[in-house]
DSSP file (Angstrom, degrees, kcal/mol; ACC not computed):
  #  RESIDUE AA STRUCTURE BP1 BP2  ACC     N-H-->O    O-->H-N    N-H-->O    O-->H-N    TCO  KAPPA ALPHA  PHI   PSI    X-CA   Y-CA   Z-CA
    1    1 A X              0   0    0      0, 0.0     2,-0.3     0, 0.0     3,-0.0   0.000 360.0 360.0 360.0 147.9   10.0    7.5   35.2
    2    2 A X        +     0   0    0      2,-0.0     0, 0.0     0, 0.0     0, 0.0  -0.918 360.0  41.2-131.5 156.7   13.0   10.2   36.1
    3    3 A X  S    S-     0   0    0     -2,-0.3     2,-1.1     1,-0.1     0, 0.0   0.369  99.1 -74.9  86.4 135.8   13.7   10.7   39.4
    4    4 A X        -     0   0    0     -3,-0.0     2,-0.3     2,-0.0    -1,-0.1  -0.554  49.5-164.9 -74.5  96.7   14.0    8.3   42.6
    5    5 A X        -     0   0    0     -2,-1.1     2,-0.4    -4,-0.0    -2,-0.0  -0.833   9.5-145.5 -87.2 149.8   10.2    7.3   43.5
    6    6 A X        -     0   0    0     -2,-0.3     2,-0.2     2,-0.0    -2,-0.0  -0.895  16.2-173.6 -89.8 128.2    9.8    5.8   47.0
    7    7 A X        -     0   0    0     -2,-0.4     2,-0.4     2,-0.0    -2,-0.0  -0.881   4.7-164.8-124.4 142.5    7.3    3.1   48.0
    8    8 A X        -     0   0    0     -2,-0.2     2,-0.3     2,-0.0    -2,-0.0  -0.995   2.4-170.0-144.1 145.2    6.8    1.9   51.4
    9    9 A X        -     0   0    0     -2,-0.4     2,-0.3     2,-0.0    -2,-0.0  -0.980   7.5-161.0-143.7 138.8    4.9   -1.4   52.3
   10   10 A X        -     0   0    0     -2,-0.3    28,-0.5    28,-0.0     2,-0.4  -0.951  11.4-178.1-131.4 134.7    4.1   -2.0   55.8
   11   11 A X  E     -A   37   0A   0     -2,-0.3     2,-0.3    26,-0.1    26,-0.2  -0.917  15.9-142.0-114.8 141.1    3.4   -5.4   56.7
   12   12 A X  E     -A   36   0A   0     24,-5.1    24,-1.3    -2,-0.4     2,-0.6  -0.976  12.7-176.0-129.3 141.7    2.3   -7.1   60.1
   13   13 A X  E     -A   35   0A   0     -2,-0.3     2,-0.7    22,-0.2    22,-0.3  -0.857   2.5-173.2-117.8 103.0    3.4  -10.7   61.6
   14   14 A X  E     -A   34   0A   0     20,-5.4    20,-1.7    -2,-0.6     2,-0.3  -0.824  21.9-137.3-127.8 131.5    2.0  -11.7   64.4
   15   15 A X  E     +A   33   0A   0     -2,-0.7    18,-0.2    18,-0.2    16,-0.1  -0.204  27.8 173.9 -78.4 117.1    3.7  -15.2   65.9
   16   16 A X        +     0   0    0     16,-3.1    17,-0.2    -2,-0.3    -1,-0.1   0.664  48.7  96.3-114.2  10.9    0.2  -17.3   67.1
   17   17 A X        +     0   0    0     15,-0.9    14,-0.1    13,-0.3    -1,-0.1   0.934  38.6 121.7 -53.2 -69.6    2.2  -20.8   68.0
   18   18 A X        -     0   0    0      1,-0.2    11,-0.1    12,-0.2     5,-0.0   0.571  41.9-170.0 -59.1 153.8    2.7  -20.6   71.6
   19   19 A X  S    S-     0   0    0      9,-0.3    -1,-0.2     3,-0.1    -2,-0.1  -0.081  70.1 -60.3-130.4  28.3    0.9  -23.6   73.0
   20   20 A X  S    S+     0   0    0      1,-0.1     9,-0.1     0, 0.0    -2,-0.1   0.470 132.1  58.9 113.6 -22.5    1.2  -22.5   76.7
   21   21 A X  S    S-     0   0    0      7,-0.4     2,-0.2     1,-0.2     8,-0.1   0.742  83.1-143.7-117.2 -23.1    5.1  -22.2   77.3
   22   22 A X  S >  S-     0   0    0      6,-0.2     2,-1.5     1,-0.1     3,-0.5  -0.551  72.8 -28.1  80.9-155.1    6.1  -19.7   74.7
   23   23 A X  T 3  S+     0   0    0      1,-0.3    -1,-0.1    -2,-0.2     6,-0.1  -0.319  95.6 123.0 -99.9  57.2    9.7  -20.9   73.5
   24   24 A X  T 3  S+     0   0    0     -2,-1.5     2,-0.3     1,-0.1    -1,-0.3   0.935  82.3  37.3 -80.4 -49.5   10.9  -22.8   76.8
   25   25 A X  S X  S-     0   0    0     -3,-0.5     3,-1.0     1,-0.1     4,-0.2  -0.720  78.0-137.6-134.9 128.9   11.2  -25.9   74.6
   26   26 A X  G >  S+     0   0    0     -2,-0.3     3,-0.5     1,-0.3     2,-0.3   0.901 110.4  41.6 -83.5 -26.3   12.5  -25.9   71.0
   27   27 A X  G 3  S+     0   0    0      1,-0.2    -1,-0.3    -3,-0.0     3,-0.1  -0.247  99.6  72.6-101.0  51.9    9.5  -28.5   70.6
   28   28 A X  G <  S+     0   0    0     -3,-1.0    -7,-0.4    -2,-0.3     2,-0.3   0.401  85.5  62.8-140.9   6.6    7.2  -27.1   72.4
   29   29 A X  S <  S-     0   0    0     -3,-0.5     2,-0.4    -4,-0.2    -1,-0.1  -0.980  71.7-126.6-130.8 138.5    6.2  -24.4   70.5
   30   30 A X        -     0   0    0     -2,-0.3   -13,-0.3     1,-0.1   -12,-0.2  -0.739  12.0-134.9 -90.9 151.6    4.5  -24.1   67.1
   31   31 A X        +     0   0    0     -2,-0.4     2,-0.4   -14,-0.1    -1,-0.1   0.026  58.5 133.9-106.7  28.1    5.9  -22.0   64.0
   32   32 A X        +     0   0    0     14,-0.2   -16,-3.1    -2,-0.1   -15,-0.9  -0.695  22.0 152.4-100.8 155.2    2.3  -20.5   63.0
   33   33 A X  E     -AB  15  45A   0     12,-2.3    12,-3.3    -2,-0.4     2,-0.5  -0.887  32.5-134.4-146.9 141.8    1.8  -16.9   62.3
   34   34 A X  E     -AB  14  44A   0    -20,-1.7   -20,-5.4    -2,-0.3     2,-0.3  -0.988  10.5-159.2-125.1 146.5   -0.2  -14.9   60.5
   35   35 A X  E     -AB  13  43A   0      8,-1.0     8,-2.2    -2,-0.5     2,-0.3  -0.984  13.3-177.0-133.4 125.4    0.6  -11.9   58.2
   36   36 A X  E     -A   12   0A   0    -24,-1.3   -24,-5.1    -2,-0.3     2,-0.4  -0.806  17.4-165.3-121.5 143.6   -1.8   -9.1   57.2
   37   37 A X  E >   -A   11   0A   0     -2,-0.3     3,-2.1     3,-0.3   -26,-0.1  -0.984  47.4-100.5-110.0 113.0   -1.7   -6.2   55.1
   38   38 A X  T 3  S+     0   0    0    -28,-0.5     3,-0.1    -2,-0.4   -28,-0.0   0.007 104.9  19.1 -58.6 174.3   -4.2   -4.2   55.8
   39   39 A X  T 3  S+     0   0    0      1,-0.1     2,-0.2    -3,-0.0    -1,-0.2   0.480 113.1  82.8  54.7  -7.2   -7.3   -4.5   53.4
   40   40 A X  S <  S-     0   0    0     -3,-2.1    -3,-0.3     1,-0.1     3,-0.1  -0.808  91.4 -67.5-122.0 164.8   -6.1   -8.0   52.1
   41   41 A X        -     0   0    0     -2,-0.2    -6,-0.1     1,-0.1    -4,-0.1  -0.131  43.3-113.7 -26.0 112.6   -6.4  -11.2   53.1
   42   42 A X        -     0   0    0      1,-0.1     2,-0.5    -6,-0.1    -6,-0.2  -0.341  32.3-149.1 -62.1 150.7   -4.8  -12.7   56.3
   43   43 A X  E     -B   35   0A   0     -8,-2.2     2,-1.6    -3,-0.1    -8,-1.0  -0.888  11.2-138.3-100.1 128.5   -2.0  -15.4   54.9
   44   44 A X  E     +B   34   0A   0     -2,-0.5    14,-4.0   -10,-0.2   -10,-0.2  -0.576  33.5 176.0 -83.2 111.4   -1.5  -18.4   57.6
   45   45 A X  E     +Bc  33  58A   0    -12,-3.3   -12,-2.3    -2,-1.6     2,-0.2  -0.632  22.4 152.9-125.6-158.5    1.9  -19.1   57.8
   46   46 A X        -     0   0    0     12,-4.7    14,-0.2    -2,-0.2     2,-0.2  -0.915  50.4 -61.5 174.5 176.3    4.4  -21.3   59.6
   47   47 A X        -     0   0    0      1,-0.3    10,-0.1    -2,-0.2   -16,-0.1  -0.575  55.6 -83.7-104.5 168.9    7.6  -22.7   58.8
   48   48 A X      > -     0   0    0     -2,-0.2     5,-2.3     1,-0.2    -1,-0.3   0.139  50.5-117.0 -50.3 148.9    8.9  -25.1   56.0
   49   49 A X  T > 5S+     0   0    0      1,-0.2     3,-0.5     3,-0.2    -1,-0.2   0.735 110.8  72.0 -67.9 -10.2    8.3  -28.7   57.4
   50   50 A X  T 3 5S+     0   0    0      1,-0.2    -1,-0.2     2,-0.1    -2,-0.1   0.799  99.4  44.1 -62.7 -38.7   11.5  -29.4   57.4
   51   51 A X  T 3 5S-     0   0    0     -3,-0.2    -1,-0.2     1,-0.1    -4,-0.1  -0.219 136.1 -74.0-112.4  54.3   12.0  -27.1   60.4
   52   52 A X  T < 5S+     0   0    0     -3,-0.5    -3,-0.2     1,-0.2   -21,-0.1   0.006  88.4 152.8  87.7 -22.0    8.9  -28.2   62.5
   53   53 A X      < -     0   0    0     -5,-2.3     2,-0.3     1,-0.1    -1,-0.2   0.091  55.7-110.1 -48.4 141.5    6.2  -26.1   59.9
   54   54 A X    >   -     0   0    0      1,-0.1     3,-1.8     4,-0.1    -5,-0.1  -0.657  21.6-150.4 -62.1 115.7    2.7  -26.8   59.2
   55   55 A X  T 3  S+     0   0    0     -2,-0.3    -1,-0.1     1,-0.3     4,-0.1   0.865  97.9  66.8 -72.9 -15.4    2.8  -28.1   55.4
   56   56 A X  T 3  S+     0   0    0      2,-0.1     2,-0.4   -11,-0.0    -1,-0.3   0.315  94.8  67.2 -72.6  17.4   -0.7  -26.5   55.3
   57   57 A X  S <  S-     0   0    0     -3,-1.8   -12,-0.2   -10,-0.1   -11,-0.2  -0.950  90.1-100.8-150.3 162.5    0.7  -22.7   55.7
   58   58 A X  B     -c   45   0A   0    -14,-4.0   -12,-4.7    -2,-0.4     2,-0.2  -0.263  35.6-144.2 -78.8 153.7    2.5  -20.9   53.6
   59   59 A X     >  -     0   0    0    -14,-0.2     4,-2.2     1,-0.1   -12,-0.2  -0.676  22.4-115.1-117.8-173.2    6.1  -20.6   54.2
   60   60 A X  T  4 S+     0   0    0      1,-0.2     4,-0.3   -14,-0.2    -1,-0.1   0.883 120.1  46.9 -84.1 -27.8    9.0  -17.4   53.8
   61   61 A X  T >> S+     0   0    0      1,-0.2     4,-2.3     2,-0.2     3,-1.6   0.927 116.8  49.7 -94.2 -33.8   11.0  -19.6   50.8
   62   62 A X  H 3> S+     0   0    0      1,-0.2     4,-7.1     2,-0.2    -1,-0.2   0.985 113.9  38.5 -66.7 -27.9    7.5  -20.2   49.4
   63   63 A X  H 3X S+     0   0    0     -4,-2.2     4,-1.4     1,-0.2    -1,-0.2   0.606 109.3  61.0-103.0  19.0    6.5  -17.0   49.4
   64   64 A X  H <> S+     0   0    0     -3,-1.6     4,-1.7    -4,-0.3    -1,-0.2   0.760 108.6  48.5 -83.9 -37.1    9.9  -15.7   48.3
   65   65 A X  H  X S+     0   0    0     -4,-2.3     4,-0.8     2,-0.2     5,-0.2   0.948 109.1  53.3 -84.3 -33.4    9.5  -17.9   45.2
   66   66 A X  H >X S+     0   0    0     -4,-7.1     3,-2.8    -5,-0.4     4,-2.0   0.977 104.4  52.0 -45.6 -53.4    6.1  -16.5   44.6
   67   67 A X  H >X S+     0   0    0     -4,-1.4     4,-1.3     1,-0.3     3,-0.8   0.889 112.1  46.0 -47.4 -49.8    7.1  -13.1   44.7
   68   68 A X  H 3< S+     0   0    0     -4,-1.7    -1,-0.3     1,-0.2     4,-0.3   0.663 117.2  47.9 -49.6 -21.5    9.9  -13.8   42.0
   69   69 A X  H <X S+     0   0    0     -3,-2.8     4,-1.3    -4,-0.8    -1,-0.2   0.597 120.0  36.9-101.3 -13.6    7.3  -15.8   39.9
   70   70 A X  H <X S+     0   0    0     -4,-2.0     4,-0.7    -3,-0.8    -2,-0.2   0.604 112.9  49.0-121.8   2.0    4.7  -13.1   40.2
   71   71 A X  H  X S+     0   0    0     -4,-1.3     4,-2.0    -5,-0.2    -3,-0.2   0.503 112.2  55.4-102.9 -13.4    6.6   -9.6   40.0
   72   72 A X  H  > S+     0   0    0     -5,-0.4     4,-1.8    -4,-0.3     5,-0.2   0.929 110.9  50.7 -81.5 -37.0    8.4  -11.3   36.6
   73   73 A X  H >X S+     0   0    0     -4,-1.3     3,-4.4     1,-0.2     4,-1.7   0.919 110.8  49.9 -59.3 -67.4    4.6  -11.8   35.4
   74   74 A X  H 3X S+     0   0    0     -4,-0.7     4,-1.1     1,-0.3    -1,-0.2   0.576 108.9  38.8  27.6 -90.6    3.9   -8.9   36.0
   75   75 A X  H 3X S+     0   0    0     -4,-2.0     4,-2.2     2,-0.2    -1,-0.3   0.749 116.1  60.6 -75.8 -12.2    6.4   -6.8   34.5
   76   76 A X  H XX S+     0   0    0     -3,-4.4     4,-4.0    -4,-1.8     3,-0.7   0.994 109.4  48.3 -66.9 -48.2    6.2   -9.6   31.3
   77   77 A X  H 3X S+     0   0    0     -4,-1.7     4,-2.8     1,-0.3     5,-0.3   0.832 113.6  39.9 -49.7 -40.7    2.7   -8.6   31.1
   78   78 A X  H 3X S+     0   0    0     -4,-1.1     4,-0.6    -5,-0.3    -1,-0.3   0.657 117.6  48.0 -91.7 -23.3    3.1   -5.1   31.1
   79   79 A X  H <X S+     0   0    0     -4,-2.2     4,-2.9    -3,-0.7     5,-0.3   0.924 109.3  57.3 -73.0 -62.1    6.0   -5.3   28.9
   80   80 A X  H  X>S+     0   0    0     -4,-4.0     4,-1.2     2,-0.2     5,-1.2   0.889 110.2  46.6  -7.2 -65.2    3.7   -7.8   26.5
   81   81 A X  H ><5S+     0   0    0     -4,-2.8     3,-0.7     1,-0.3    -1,-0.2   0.968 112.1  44.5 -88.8 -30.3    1.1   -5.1   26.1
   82   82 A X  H 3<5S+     0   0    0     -4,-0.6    -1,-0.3    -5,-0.3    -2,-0.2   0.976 113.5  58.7 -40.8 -55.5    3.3   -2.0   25.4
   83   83 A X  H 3<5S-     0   0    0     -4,-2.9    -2,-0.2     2,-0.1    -1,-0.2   0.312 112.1-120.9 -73.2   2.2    4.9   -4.3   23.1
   84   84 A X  T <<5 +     0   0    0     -4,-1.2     2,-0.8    -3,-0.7    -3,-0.2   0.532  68.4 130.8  85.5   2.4    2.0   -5.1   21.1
   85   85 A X      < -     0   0    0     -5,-1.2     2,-0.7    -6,-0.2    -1,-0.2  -0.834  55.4-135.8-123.0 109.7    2.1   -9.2   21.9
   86   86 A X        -     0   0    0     -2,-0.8    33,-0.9    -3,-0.1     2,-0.8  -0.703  18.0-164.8 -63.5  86.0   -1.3  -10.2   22.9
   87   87 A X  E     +D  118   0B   0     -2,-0.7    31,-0.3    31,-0.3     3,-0.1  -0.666  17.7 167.5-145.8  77.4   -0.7  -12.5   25.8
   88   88 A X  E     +     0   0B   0     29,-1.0     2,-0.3    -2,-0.8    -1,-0.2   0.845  69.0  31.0 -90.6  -8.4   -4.3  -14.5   26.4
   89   89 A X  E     +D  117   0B   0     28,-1.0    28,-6.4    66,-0.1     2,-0.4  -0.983  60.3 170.3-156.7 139.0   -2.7  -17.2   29.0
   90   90 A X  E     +D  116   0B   0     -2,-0.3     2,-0.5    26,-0.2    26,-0.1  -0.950   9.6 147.4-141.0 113.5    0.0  -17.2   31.6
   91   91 A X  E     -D  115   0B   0     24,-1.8    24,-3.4    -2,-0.4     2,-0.4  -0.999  24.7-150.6-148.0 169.7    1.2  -19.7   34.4
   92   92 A X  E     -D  114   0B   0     -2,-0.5     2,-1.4    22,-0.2    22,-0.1  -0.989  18.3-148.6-139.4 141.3    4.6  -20.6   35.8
   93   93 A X        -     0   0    0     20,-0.5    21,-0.0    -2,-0.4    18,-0.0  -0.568  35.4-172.1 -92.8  76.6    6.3  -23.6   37.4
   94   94 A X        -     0   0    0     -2,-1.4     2,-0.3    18,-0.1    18,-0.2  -0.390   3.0-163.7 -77.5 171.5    8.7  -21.6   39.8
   95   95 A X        -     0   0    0    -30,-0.1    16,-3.8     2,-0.0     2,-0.3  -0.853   5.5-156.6-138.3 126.1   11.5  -23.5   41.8
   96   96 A X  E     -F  110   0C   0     -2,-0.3     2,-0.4    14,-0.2    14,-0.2  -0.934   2.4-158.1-101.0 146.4   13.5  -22.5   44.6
   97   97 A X  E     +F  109   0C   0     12,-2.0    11,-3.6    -2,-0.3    12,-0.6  -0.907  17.8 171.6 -81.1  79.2   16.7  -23.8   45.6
   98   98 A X  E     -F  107   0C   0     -2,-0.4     2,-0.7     9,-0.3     9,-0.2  -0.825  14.5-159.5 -97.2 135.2   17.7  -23.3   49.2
   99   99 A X  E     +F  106   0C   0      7,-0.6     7,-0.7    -2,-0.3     2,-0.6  -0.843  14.8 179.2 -90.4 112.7   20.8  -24.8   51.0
  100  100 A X  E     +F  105   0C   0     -2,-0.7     5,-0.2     5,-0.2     2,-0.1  -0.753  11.7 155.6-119.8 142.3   20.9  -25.1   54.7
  101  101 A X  E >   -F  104   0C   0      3,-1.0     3,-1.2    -2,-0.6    -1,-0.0  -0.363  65.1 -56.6-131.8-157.2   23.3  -26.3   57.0
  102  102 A X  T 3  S+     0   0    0      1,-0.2     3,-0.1    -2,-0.1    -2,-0.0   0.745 132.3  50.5 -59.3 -14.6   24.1  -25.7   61.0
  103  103 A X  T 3  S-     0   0    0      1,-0.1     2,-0.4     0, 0.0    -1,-0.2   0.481 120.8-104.9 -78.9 -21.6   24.6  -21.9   60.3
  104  104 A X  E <   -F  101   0C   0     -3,-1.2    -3,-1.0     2,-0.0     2,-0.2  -0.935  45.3-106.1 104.1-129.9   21.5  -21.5   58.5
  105  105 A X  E     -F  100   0C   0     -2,-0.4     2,-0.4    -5,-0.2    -5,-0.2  -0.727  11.4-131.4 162.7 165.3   21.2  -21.1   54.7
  106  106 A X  E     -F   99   0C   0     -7,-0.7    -7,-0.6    -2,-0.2    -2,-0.0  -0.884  32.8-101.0-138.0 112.2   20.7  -19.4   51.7
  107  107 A X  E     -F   98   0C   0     -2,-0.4    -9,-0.3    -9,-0.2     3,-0.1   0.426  27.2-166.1  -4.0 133.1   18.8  -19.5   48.6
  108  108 A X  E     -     0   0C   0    -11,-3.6    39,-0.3     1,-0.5     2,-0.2   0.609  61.4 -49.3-125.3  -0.6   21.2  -20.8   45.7
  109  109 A X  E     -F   97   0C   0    -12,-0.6   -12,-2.0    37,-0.1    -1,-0.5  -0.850  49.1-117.3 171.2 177.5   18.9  -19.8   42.8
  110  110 A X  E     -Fg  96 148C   0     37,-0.9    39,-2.2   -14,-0.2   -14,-0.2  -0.985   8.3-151.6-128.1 152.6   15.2  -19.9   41.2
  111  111 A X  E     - g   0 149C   0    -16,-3.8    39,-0.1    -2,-0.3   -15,-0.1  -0.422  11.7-170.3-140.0  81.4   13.9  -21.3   38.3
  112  112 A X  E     - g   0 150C   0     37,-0.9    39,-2.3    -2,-0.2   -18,-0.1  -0.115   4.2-172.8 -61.7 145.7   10.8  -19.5   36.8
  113  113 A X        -     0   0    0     37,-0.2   -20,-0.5     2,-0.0    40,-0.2  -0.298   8.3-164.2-134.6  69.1    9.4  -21.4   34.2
  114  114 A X  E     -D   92   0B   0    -22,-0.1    39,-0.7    38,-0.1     2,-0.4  -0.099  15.6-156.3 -75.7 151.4    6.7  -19.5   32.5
  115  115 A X  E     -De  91 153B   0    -24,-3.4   -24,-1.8    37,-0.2     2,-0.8  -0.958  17.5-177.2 -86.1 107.1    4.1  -20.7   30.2
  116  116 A X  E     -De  90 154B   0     37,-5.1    39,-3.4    -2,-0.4     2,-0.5  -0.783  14.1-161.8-131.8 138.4    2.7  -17.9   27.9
  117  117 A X  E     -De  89 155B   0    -28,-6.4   -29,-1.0    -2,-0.8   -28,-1.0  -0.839  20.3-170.9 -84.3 120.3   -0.1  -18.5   25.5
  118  118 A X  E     -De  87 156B   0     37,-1.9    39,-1.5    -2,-0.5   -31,-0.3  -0.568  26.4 -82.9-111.4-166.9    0.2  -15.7   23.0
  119  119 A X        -     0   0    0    -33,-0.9    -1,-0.1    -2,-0.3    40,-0.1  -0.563  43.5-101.4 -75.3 159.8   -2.7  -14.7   20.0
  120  120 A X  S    S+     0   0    0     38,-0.2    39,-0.1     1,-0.2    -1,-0.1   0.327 124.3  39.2  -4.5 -38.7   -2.8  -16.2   16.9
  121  121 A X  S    S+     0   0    0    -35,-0.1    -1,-0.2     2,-0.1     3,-0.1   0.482  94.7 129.9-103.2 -16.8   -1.1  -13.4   15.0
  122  122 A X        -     0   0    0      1,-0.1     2,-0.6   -36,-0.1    -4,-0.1   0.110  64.7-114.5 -54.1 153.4    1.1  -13.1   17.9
  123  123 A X     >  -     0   0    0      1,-0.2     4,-1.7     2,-0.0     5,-0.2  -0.790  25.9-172.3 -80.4 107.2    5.0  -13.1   17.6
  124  124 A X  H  > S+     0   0    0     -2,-0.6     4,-2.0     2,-0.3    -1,-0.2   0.855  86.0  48.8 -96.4 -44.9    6.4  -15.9   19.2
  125  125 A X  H  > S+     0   0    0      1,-0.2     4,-1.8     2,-0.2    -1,-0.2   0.804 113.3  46.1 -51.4 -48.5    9.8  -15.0   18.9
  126  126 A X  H  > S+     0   0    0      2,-0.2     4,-1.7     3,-0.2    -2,-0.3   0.800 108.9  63.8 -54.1 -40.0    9.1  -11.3   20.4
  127  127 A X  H  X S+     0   0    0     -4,-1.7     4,-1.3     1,-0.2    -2,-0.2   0.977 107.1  42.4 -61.2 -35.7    6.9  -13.3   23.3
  128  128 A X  H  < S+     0   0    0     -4,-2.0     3,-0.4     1,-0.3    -1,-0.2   0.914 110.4  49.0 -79.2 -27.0   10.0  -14.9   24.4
  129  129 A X  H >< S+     0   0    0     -4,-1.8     3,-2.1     1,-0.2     4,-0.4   0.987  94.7  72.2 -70.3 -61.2   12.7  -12.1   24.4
  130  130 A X  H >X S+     0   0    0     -4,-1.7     4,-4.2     1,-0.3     3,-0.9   0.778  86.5  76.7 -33.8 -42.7   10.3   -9.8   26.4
  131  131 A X  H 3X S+     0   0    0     -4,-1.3     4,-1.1    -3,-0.4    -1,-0.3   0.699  95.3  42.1  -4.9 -59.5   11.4  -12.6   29.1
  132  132 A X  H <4 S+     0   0    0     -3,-2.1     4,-0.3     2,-0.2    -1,-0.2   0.834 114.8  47.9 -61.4 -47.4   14.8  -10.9   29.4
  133  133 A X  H <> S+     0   0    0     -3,-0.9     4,-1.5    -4,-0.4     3,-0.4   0.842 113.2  49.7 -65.0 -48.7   13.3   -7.2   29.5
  134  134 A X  H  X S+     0   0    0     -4,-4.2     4,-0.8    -5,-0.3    -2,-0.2   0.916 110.8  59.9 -65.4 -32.5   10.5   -8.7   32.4
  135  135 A X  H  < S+     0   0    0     -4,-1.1    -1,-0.2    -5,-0.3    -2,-0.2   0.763 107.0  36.0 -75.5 -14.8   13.7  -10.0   34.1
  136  136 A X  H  4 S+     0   0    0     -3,-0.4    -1,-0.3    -4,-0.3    -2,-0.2   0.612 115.5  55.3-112.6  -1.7   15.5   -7.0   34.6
  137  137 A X  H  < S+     0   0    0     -4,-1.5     2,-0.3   -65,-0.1    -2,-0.2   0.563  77.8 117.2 -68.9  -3.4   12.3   -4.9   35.4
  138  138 A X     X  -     0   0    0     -4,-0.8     4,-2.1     1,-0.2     5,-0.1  -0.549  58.4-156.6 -83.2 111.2   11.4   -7.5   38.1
  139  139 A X  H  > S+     0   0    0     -2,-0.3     4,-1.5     2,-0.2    -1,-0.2   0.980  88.7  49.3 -68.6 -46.3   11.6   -5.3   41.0
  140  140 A X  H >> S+     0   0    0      1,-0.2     3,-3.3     2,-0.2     4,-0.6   0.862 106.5  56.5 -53.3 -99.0   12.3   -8.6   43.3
  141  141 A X  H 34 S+     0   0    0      1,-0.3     3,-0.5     2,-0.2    -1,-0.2   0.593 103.9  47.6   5.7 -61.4   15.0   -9.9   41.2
  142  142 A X  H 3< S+     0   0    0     -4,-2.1    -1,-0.3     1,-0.3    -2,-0.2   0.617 109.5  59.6 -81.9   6.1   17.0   -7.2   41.3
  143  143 A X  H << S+     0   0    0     -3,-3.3    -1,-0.3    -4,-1.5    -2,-0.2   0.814  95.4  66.8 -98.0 -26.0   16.5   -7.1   45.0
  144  144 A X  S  < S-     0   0    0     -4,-0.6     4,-0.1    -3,-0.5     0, 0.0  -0.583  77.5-121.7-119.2-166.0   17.9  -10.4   46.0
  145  145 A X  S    S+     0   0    0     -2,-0.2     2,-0.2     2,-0.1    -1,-0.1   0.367  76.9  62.3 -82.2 -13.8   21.1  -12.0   46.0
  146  146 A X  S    S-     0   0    0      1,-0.2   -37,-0.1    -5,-0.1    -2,-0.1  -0.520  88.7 -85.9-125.6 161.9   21.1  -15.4   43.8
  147  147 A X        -     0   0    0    -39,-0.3   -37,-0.9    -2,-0.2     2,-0.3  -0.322  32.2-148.2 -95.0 174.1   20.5  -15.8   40.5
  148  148 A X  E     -g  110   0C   0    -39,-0.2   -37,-0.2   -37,-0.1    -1,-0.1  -0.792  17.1-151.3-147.7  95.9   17.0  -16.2   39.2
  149  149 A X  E     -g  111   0C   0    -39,-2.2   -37,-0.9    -2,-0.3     2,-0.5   0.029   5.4-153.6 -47.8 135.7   16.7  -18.2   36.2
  150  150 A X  E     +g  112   0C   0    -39,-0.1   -37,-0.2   -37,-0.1     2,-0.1  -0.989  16.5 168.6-120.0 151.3   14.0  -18.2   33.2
  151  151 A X        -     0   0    0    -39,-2.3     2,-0.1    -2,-0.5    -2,-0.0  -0.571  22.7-178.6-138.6  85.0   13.0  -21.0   31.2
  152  152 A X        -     0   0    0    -24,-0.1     2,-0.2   -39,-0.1   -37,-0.2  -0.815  21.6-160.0-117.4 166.6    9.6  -20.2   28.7
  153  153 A X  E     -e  115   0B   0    -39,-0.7   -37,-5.1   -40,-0.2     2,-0.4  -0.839  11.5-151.6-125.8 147.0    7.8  -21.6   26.7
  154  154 A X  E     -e  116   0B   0     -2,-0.2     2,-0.2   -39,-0.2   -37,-0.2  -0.962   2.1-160.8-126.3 133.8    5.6  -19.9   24.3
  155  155 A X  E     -e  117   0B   0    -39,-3.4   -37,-1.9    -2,-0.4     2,-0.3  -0.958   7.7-153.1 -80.7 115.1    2.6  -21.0   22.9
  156  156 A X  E     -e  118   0B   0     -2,-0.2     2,-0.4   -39,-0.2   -36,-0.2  -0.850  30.4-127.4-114.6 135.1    1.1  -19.5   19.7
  157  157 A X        -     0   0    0    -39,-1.5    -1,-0.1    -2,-0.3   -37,-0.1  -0.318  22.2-105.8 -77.1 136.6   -2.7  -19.9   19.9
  158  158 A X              0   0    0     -2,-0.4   -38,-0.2     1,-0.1    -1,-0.1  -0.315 360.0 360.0 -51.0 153.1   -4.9  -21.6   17.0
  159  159 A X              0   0    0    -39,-0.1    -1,-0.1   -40,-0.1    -2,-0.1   0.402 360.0 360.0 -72.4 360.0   -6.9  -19.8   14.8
């Protein structure tokens, strides 16, 4: 690509907790929410459980480590098939690492941990370095502030 392309993604959050007082009461309110995109699926979310959240709805650090686990497949994939390394099976064990204290808190790393099945003929050594390449194409990566770890493992499939 040449040239500065622009993307704009518009997301809506709409806070559905209030149980009758609105936020009179720091326990008296609940932290679920829903967020749509239009055309896609609503997500329920809600905050970690740590901080009052429903463990049954997604939360922002979870779906901060998905995005890092799922724009690095992504680009692996898309590096993988340019690169000629046949990719039939892909999952990751991401980790986040957040601290938080009376201030607040911050993410202190991730640690994607990809599994990638490649063909038979496939180049096992080539699977794993595309790794590096997917990590600096990862548009999320380069966007946040902490480091974001890889650790795969490549599989070479039987014949």
């Amino acid at each position: 690509m040449t040239g500065t392309h622009r993307h704009h993604y518009r997301v809506d959050v709409e806070w559905t907790g209030n149980c009758g007082s609105g936020t009179q009461s720091y326990r008296g309110y609940e932290r679920s929410h829903e967020i749509r995109v239009a055309g896609k699926p609503v997500l329920a979310g809600s905050s970690d459980p740590a901080f009052r959240g429903d463990a049954g709805r997604h939360n922002p650090e979870d779906l901060l480590v998905a995005a890092l686990s799922s724009c690095h497949m992504l680009a692996y994939l898309h590096l993988a098939a340019v690169a000629g390394v046949v990719v039939t099976a892909y999952s990751d064990a991401a980790e986040g690492r957040m601290e938080a204290d009376a201030h607040g808190g911050h993410f202190v790393d991730v640690l994607l941990r990809p599994r990638v099945t490649v063909s038979a003929a496939g180049d096992a050594a080539r699977a794993e370095a595309l790794h590096a390449d997917a990590h600096h194409a990862c548009f999320i990566a380069n966007s946040v502030n902490f480091p974001v770890r890889c650790e795969p493992h490549i599989v070479v499939a039987s014949v």
